[in-house]
N, C-alpha and C positions, 0 to 999 in steps of 0.2 A: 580348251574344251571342258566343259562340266556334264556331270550327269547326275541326274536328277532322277529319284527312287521313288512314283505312286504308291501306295495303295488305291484299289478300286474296288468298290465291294460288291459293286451289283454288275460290275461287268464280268458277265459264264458264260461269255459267246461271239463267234467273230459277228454278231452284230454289231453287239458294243464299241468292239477296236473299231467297226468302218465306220461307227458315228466318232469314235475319240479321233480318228485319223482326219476325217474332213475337219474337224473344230481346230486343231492342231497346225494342221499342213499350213493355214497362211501365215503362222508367228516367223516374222525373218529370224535367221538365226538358229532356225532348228537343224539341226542335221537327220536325225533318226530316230524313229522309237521301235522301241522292245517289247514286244506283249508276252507276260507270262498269264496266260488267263486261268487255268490250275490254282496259283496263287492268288489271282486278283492283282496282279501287278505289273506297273508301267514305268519303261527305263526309259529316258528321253537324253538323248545327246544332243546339247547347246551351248551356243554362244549368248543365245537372249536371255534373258532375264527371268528365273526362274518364277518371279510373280506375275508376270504376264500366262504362262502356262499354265500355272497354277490356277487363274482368275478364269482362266477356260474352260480349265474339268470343272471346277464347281459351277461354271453355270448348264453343265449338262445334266444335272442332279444326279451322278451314279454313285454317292457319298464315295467323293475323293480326297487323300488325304496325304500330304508329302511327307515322306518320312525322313528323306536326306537328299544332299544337294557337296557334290565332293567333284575336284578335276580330275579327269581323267584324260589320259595320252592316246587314246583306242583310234585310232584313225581310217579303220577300215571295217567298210559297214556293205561291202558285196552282197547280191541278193543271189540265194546257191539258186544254178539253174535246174538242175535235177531236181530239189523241192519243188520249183516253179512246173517242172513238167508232169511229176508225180499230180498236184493239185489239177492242170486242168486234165489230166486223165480220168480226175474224180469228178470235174465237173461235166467232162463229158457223158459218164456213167450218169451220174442224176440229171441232165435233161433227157440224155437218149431214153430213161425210164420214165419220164416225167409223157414224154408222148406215148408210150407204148401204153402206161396204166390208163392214162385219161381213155386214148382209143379203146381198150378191150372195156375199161369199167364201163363207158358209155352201151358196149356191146353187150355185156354180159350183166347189163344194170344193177351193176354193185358198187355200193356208196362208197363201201370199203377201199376199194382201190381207185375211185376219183376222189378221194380223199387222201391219199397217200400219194396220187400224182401232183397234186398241189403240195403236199412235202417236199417230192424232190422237186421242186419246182422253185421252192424257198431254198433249199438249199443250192441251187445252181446260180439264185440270184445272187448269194453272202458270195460264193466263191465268184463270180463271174465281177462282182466290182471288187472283188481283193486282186483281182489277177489285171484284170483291165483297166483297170483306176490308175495302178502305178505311175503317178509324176504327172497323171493327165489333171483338166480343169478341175476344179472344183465345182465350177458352176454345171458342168456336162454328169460330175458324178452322182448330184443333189437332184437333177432332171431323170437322171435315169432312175435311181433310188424311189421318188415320189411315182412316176408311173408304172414303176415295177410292181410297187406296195401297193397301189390303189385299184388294178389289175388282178394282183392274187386275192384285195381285199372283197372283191367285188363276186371274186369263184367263187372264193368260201361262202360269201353269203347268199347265193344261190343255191350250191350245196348245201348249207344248211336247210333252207328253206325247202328243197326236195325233199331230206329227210322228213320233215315236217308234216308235208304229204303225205309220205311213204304210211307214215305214224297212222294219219287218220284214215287216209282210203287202201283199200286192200289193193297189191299190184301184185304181180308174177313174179314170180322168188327170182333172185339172182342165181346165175350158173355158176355154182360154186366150183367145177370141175376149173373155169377159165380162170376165176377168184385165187387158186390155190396155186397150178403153173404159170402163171404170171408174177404173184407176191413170190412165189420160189423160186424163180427168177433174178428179179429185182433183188431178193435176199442173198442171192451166191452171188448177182455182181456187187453189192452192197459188201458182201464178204471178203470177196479181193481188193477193193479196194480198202478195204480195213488190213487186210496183208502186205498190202504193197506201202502203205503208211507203216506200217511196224517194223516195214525190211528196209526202211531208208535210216539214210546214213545219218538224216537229221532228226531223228524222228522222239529225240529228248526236247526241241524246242517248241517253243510254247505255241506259235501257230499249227505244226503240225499234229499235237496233242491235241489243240483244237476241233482240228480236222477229222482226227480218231473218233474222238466224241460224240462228232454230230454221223458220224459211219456208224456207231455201234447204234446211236439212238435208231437209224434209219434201219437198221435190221431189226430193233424191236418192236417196231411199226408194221415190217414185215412179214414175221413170227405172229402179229395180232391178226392180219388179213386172214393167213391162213387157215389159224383155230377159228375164223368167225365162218369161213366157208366151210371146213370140217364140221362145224355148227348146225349151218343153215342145213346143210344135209342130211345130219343125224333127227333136229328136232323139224324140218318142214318149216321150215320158218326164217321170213326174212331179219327178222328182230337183231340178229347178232350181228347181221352188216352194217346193220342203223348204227349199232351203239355203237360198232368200232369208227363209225365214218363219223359219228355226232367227236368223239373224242380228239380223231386229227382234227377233224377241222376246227377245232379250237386249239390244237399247235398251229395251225395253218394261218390262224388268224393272231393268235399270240407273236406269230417271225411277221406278219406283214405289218404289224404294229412297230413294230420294231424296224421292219426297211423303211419303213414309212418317217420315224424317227432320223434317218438319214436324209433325207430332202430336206428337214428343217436348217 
């Protein structure tokens, strides 16, 4: 058995790993890879030929670059269950919020939080093919990935395009009262699950570092909902939920680009 040390320098997110994972998965001879994404680095246990793997990252263009290539005896590559349960506990958390913002934002027409429901939204899709992909097709995981991407890609650009509206013709301010208990909400479940990641027993490796990552971002997402409907309140004015809804959705549309990147 050998292993085999990446760098990757543009991969800072479990997008990346599920594009490096599908390109990866049919080299016979692989056993496992390691993502330390903190670092930018990928540990692959094989018996194939290091330049076949190698000839894979680089045509993903994420300036990948092998640093070393040594045997190793490691023969146990177990996936802990507890991490596995902890994740869809989080991916539960971002769909169940992913419906509740879209429903209220659509009620309480604020951009702000149907812009923030298509975050979690993106982030239920990264965890939902980390969790369900395991050992499945490749060809199911590329079908899922391209309509999932083209899907959120197609929200966002509707929501954008309301915005747009919003901009030019005057409408009815958003209820910032439903704006504020709902993001604060989403932000205390956003926040356990940021807890219950830090109180695992794994929680030094690099997927679930990951996981932390995209929990902390999701609460500063959260944190912006708020002050925009403490906003809209104080100046009468819907303006602050535009900007903050113009801003996700261009995260929204930056991760669907990227699931999208996974069908290829």
């Amino acid at each position: 058995m050998k292993k085999s040390t990446f760098r990757i320098s543009k991969m800072d997110c479990p997008s990346e790993e599920n594009l490096i994972r599908m390109k990866l998965e049919g080299i016979e001879g692989l056993h496992e890879m390691e993502f330390d994404i903190p670092n930018r680095k990928l540990h692959v246990f094989h018996k194939a030929d290091e330049t076949d793997i190698e000839e894979s990252l680089n045509a993903l263009n994420l300036n990948s670059q092998r640093l070393s290539t040594e045997d190793t005896d490691r023969t146990d590559f177990s996936i802990q269950t507890h991490q596995k349960k902890l994740l869809w506990i989080v991916l539960a958390i971002n769909f169940s919020f992913f419906v509740i913002e879209m429903t209220t934002g659509l009620i309480s027409r604020s951009m702000g939080l149907v812009a923030d429901s298509l975050d979690m939204l993106a982030d239920s899709v990264v965890y939902g093919l980390s969790l369900l992909a395991v050992g499945g097709s490749i060809l199911i995981k590329k079908r899922i990935a391209t309509a999932a991407g083209y899907f959120q890609l197609l929200l966002a650009a509707i929501g954008f395009a309301e915005v747009v509206r919003r901009f030019i013709v005057s409408v009815e301010l958003p209820d910032f009262t439903i704006m504020i208990y709902v993001s604060l909400a989403a932000l205390i479940g956003n926040a356990a699950c940021l807890y219950l990641l830090q109180k695992s027993k794994g929680k030094e490796e690099a997927h679930m570092q990951a996981s932390m990552i995209f929990t902390s971002n999701d609460i500063i997402i959260n944190a912006g909902v708020i002050v925009a409907g403490l906003l809209v309140n104080w100046l009468k004015s819907g303006l602050p939920d535009l900007i903050i809804g113009s801003i996700v959705f261009v995260l929204v549309i930056r991760g669907a680009v990227r699931i999208l990147k996974l069908g290829k």
